[in-house]
C-alpha positions as CSV (number, residue, x, y, z in Angstrom):
1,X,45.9,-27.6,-51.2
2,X,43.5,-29.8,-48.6
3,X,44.8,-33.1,-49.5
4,X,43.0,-36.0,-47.9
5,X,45.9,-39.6,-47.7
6,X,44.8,-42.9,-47.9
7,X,45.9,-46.2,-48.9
8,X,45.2,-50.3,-48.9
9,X,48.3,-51.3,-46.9
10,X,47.0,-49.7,-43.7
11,X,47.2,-46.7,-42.4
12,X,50.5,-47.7,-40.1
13,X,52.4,-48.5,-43.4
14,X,55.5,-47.1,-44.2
15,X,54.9,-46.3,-47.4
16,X,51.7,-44.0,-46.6
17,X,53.9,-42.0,-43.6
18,X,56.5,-41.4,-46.6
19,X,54.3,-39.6,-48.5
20,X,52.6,-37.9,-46.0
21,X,55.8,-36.5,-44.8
22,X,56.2,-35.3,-48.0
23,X,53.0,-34.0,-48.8
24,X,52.5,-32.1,-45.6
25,X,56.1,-29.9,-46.4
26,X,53.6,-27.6,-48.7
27,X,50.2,-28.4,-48.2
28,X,47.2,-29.1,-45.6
29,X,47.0,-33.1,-45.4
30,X,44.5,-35.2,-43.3
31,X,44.9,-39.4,-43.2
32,X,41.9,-41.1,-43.4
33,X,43.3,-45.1,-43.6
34,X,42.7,-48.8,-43.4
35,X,42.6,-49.7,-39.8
36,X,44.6,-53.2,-41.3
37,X,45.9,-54.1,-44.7
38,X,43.1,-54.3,-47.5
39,X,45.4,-55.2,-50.5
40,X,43.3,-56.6,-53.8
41,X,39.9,-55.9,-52.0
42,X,39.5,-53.4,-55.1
43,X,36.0,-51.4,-54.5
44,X,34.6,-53.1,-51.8
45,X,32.8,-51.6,-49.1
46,X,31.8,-52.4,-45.8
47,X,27.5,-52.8,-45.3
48,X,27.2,-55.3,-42.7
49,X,28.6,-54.0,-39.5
50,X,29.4,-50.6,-38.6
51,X,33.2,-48.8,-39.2
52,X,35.1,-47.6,-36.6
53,X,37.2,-44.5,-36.7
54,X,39.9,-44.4,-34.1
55,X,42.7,-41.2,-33.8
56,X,45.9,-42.8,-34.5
57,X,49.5,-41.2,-34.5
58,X,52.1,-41.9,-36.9
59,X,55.7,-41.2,-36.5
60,X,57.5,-38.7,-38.0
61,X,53.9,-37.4,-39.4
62,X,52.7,-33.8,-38.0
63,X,49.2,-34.5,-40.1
64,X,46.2,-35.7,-37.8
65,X,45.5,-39.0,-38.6
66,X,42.3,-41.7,-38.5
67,X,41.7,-45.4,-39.2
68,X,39.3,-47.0,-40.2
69,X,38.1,-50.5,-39.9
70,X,37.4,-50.7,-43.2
71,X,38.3,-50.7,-46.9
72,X,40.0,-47.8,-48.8
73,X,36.5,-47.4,-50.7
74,X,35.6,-46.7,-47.4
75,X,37.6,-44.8,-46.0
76,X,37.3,-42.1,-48.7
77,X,33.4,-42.2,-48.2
78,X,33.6,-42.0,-44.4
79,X,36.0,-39.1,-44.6
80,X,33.9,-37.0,-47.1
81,X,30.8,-38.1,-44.9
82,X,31.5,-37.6,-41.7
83,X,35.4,-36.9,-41.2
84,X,36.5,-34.3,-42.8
85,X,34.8,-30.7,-41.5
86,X,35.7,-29.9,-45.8
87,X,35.6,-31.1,-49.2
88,X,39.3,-31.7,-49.9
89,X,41.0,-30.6,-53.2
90,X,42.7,-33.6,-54.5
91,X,42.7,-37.2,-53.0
92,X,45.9,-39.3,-52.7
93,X,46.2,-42.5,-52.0
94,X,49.5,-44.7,-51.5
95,X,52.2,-45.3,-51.7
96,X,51.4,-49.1,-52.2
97,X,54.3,-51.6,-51.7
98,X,53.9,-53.2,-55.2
99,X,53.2,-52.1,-59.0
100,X,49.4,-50.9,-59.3
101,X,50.1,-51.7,-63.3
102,X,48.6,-53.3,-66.5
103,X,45.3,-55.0,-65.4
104,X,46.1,-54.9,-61.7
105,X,44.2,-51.7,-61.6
106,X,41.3,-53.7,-61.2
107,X,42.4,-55.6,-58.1
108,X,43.7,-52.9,-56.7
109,X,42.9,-51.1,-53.2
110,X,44.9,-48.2,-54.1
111,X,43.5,-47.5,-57.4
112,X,39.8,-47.9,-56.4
113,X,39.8,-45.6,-53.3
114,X,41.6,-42.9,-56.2
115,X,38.1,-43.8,-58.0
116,X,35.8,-43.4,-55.2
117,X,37.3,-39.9,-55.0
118,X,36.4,-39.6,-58.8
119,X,32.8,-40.8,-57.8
120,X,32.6,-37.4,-55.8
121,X,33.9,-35.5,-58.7
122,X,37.6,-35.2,-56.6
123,X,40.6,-35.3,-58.9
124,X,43.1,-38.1,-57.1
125,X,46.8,-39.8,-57.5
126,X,47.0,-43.2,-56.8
127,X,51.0,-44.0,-55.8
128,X,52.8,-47.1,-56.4
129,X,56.4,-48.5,-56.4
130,X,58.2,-51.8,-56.6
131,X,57.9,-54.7,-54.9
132,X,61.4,-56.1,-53.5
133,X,61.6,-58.6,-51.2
134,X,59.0,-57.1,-48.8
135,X,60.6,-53.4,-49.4
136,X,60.3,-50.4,-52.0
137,X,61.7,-47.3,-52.7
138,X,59.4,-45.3,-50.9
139,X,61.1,-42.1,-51.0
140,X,61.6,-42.1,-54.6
141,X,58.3,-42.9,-55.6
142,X,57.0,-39.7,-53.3
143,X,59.2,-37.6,-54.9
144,X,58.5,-38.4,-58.5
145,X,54.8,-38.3,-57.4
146,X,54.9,-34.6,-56.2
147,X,57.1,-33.9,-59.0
148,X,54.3,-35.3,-61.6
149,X,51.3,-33.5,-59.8
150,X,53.4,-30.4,-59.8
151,X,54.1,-30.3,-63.3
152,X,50.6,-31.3,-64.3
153,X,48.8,-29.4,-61.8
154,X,47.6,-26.2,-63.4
155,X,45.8,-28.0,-66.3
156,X,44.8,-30.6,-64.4
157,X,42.8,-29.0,-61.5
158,X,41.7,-26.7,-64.1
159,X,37.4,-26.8,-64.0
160,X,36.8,-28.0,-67.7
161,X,39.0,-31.1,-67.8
162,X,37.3,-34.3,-67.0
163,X,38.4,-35.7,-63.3
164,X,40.7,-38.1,-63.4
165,X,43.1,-40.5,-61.5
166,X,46.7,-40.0,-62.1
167,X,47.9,-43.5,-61.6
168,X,51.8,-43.6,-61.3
169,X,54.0,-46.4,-60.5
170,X,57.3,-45.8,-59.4
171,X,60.6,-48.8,-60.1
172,X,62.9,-49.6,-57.2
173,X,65.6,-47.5,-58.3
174,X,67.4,-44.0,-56.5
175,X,66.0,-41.2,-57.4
176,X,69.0,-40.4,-59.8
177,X,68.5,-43.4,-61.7
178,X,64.8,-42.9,-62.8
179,X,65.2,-42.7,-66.8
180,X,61.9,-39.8,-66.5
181,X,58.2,-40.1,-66.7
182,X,56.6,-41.5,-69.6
183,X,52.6,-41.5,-70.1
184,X,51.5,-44.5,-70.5
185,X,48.6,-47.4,-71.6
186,X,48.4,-49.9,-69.2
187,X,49.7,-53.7,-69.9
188,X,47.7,-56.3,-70.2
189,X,47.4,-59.0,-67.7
190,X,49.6,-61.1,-65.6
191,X,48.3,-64.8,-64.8
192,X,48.3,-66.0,-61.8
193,X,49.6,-69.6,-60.3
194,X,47.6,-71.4,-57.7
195,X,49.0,-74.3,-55.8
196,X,46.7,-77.2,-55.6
197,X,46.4,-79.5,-52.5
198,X,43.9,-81.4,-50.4
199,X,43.4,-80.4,-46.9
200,X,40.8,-82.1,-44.7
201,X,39.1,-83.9,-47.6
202,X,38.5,-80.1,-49.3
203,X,40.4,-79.2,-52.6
204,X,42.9,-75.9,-51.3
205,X,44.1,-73.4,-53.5
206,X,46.6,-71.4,-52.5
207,X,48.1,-68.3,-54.6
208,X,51.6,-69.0,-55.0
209,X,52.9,-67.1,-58.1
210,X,52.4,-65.2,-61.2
211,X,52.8,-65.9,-64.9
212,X,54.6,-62.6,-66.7
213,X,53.9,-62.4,-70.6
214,X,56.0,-60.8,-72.4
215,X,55.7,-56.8,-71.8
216,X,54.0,-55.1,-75.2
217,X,55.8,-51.8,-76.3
218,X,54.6,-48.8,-74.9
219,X,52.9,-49.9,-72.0
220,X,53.4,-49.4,-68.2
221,X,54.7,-52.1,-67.7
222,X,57.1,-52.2,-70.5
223,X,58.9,-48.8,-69.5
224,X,58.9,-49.6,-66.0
225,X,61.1,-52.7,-66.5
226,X,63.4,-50.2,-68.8
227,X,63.5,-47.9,-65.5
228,X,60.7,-45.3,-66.0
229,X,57.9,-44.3,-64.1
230,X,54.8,-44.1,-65.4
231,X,51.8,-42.2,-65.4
232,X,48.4,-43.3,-66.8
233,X,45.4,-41.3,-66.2
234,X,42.3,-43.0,-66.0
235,X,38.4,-42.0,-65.9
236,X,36.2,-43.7,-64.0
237,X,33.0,-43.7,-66.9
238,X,30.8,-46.6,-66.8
239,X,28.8,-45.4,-69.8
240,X,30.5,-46.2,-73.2
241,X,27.7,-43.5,-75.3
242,X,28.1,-45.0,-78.4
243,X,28.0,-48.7,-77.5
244,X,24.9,-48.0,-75.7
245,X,23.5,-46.5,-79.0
246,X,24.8,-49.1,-80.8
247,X,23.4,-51.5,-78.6
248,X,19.9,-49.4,-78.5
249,X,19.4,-50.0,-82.5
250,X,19.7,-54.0,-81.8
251,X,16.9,-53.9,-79.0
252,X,14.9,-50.6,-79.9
253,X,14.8,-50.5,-83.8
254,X,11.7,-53.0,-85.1
């Protein structure tokens, strides 16, 4: 397959060179990344000054690679634009240093330049693993990942299902010790702390922790504390039909 590889923590991150290591073993794999870190800039783009695209190297990797001094939104739409020379098959994008789960989704860098894939009707796998003290189990998380696509690949790619992103989030755990894969709704929410002070007369907030609920049952986020990875697809479809018809007979019906 063309694979195109991007991500949110830059395109010098470790966790993106892991899985383009791994990717380029069996398939055709072109990096198209964050010139610097863009975590929880979601699906933001760049309009007011222009991108630059630089050739970059990264070790270990025998893939060309790019960056781009931009967001991962933008990334994928300046490599479809102007970057790549062809469409690519399927988009990845990771592996993010930190759970993409429950609501983060929303936030996340990761998951939205998966979407903007979607948006150009290109199926995509956004790849995520643990958060531990500033390191995750990068190589684990790219081998479940492959493994996942692998298995699901035949009916995924397959014309007449609906594009999708394959979210998957990976714990921090050796390979050998990752209970399986279960398929997954995503949690909900996870509140977060902001520490209050005054600085210069102004009031400062600074992020400073979250708030974790209790996990419900058969969510992401409930299995991957048990030690699974997950898998959640998701469809990027901003029209919910029959709440628009629903919400038609309110305005349209006299």
């Amino acid at each position: 397959m063309k694979i195109l590889l991007t991500n949110d923590d830059g395109v010098f991150a470790p966790g993106i060179r892991t899985l383009a290591m791994e990717l380029e073993k069996n398939h055709e794999v072109i990096i198209v990344a964050p010139e610097e870190e863009h975590s929880g800039q979601s699906h933001a783009i760049t309009i007011h000054r222009p991108l630059i695209v630089k050739d970059v190297e990264l070790e270990g990797v025998r893939s060309k690679a790019y960056s781009v001094s931009g967001t991962p939104a933008d990334c994928v739409r300046a490599a479809l634009d102007k970057i790549l020379e062809e469409k690519p098959d399927v988009v990845f994008s990771g592996i993010n240093l930190g759970y993409n789960a429950g609501m983060d989704i929303i936030y996340s860098g990761t998951v939205s330049a998966a979407i903007e894939a979607n948006v150009f009707s290109i199926p995509s796998v956004a790849v995520s693993s643990k958060w531990v003290n500033g390191t995750a189990r990068f190589d684990t998380a790219a081998r479940i990942a492959l493994e996942i696509c692998n298995k699901v690949k035949d009916e995924w790619l397959q014309k007449d299902t609906p594009i999708m992103v394959l979210n998957i989030n990976v714990p921090y755990l050796d390979y050998e010790e990752i209970k399986g894969v279960k398929v997954a709704e995503i949690g909900g929410p996870v509140y977060d702390y902001y520490y209050e002070e005054e600085v210069d007369g102004q009031r400062s907030l600074v992020l400073k922790g979250r708030n974790r609920p209790e996990n419900l049952e058969g969510t992401d986020r409930a299995y991957l504390d048990d030690g699974y990875a997950t898998l959640t697809p998701l469809i990027y479809d901003m029209n919910n039909r029959d709440l628009i018809r629903r919400v038609g007979s309110w305005v349209e019906e006299r």
